[in-house]
Biotite code that builds the C-alpha atoms (Angstrom):
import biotite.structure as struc

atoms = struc.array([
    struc.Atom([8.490, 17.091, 28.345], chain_id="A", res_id=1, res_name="UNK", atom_name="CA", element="C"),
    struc.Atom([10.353, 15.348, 25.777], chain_id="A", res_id=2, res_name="UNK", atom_name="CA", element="C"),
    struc.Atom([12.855, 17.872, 24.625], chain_id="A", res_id=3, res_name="UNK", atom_name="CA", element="C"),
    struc.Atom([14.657, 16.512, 21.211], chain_id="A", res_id=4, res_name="UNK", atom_name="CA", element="C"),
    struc.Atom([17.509, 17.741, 19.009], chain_id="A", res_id=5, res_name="UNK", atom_name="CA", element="C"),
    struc.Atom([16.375, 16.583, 15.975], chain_id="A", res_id=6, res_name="UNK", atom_name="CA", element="C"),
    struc.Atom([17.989, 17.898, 12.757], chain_id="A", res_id=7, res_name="UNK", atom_name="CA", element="C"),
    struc.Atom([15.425, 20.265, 11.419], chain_id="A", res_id=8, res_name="UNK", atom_name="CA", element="C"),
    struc.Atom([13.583, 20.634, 15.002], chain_id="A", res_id=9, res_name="UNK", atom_name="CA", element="C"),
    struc.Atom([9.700, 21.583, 14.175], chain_id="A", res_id=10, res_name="UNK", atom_name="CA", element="C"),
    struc.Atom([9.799, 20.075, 10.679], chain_id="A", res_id=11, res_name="UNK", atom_name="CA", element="C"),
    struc.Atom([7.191, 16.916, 9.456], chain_id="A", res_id=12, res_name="UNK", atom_name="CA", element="C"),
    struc.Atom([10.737, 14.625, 9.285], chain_id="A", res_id=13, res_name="UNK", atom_name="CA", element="C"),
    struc.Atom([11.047, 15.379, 13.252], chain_id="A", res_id=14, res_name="UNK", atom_name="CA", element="C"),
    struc.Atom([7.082, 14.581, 13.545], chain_id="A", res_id=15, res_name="UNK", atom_name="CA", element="C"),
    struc.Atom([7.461, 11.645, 11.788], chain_id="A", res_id=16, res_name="UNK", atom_name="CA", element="C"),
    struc.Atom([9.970, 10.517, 13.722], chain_id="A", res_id=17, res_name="UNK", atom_name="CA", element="C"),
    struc.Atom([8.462, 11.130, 17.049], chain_id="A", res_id=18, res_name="UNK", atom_name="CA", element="C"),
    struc.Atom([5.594, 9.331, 16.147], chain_id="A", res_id=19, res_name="UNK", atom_name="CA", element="C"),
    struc.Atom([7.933, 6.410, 15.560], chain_id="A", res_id=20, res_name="UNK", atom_name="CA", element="C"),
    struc.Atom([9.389, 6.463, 19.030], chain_id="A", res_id=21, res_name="UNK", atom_name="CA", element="C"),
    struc.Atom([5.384, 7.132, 20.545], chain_id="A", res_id=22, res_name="UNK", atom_name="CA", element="C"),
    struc.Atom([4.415, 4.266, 18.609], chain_id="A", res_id=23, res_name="UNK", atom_name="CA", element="C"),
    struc.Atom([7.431, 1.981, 19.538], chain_id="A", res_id=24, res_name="UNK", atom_name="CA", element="C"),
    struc.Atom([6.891, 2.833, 23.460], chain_id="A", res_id=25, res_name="UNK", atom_name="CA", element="C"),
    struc.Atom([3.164, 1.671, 23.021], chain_id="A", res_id=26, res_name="UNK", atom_name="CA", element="C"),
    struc.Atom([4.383, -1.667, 21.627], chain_id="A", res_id=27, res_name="UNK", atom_name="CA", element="C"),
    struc.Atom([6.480, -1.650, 24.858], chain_id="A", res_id=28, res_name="UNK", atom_name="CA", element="C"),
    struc.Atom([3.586, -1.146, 27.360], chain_id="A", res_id=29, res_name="UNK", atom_name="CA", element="C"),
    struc.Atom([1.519, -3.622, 25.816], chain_id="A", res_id=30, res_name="UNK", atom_name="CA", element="C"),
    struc.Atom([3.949, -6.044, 25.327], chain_id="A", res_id=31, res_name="UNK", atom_name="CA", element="C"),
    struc.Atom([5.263, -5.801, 28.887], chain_id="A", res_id=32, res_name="UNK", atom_name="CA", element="C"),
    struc.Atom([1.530, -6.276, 30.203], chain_id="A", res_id=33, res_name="UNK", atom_name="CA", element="C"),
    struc.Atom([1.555, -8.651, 27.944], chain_id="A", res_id=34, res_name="UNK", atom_name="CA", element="C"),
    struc.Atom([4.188, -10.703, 29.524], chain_id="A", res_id=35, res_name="UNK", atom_name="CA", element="C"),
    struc.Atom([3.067, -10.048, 33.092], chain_id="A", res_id=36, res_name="UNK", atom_name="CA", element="C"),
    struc.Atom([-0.394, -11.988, 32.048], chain_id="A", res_id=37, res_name="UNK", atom_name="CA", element="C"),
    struc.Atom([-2.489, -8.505, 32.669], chain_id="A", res_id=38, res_name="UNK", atom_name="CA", element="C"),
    struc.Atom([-5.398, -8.290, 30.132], chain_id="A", res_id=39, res_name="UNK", atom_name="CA", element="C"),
    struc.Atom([-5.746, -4.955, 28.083], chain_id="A", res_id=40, res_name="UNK", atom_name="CA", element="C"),
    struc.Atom([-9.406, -4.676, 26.815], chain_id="A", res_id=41, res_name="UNK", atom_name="CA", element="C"),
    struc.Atom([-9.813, -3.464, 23.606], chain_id="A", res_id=42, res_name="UNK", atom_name="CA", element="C"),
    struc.Atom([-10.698, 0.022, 24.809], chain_id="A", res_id=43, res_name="UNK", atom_name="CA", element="C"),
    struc.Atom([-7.475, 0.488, 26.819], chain_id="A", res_id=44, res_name="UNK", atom_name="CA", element="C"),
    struc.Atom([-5.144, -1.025, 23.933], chain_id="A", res_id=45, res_name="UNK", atom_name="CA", element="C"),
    struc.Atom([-6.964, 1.945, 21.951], chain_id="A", res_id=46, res_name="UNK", atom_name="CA", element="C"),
    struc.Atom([-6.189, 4.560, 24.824], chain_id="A", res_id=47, res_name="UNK", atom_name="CA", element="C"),
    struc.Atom([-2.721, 3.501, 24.701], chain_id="A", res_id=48, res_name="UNK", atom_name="CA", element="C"),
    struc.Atom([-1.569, 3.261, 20.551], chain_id="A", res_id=49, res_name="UNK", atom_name="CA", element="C"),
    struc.Atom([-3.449, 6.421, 19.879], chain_id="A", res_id=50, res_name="UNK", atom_name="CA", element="C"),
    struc.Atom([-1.135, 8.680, 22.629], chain_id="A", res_id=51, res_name="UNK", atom_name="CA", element="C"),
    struc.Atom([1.194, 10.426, 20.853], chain_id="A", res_id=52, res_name="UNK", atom_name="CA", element="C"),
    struc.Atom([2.351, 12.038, 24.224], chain_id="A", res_id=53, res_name="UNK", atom_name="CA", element="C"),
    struc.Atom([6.389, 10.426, 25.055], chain_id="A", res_id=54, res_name="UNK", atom_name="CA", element="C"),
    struc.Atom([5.980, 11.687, 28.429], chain_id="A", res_id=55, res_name="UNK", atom_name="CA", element="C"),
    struc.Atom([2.528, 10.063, 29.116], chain_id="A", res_id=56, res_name="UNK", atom_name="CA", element="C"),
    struc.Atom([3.818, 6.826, 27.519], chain_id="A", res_id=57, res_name="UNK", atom_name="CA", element="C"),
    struc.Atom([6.793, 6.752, 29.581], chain_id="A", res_id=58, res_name="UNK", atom_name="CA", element="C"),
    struc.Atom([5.141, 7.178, 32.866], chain_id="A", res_id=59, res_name="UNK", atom_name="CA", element="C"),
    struc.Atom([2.478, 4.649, 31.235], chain_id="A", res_id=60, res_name="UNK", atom_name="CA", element="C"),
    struc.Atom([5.556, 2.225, 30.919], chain_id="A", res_id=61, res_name="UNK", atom_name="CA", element="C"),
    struc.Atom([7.139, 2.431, 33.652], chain_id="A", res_id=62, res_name="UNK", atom_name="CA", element="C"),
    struc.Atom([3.509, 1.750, 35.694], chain_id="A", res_id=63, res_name="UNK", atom_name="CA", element="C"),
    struc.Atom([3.336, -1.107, 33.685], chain_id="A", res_id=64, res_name="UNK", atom_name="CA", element="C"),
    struc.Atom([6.324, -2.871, 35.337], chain_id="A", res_id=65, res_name="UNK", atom_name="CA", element="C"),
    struc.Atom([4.341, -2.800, 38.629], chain_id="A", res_id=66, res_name="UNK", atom_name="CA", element="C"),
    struc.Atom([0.528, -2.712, 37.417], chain_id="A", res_id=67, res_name="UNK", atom_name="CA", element="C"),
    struc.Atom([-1.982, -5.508, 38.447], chain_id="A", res_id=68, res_name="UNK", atom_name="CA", element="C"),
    struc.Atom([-4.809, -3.960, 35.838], chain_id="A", res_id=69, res_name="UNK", atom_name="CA", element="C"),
    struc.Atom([-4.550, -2.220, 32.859], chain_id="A", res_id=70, res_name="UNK", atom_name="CA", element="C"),
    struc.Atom([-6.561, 0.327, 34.234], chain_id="A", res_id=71, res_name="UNK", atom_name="CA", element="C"),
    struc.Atom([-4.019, 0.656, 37.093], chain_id="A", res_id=72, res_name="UNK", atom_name="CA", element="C"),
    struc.Atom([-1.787, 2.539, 33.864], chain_id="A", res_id=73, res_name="UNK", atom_name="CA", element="C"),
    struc.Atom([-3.857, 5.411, 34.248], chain_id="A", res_id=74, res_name="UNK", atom_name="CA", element="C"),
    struc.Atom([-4.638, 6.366, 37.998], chain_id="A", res_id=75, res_name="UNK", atom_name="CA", element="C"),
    struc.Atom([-3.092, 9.282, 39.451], chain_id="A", res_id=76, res_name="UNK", atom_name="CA", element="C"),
    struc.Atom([-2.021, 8.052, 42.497], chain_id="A", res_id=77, res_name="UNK", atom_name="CA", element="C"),
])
């Protein structure tokens, strides 16, 4: 789990904020797919921008350096 230290922990400006840095690590998993010529359908670009989870998207990321499918982002291996 994420753990933050946000002024005003709990609050909608800390939401707000962590929605920012879910959003920004979503650009980073589709851009890095992206850039290692892997195709995300339309469905698993959706899956991705519409986790609000940090933890997921990390471990989402960091699969993505090492991924041959999209789908590969989401097996529990």
């Amino acid at each position: 789990m994420v753990a933050t230290y946000f002024p005003g922990r709990g609050t909608l400006f800390e939401e707000t904020y962590l929605e920012g840095k879910a959003e920004g690590k979503a650009e980073s998993i589709l851009s890095v797919l992206d850039k290692r010529g892997i195709p995300a359908p339309e469905a698993t670009r959706d899956r991705i921008t519409s986790c609000t989870d940090l933890d997921t998207l990390t471990l989402w990321f960091d699969r993505s350096l090492t991924a041959t499918t999209a789908e590969d982002l989401f097996t529990d291996a």
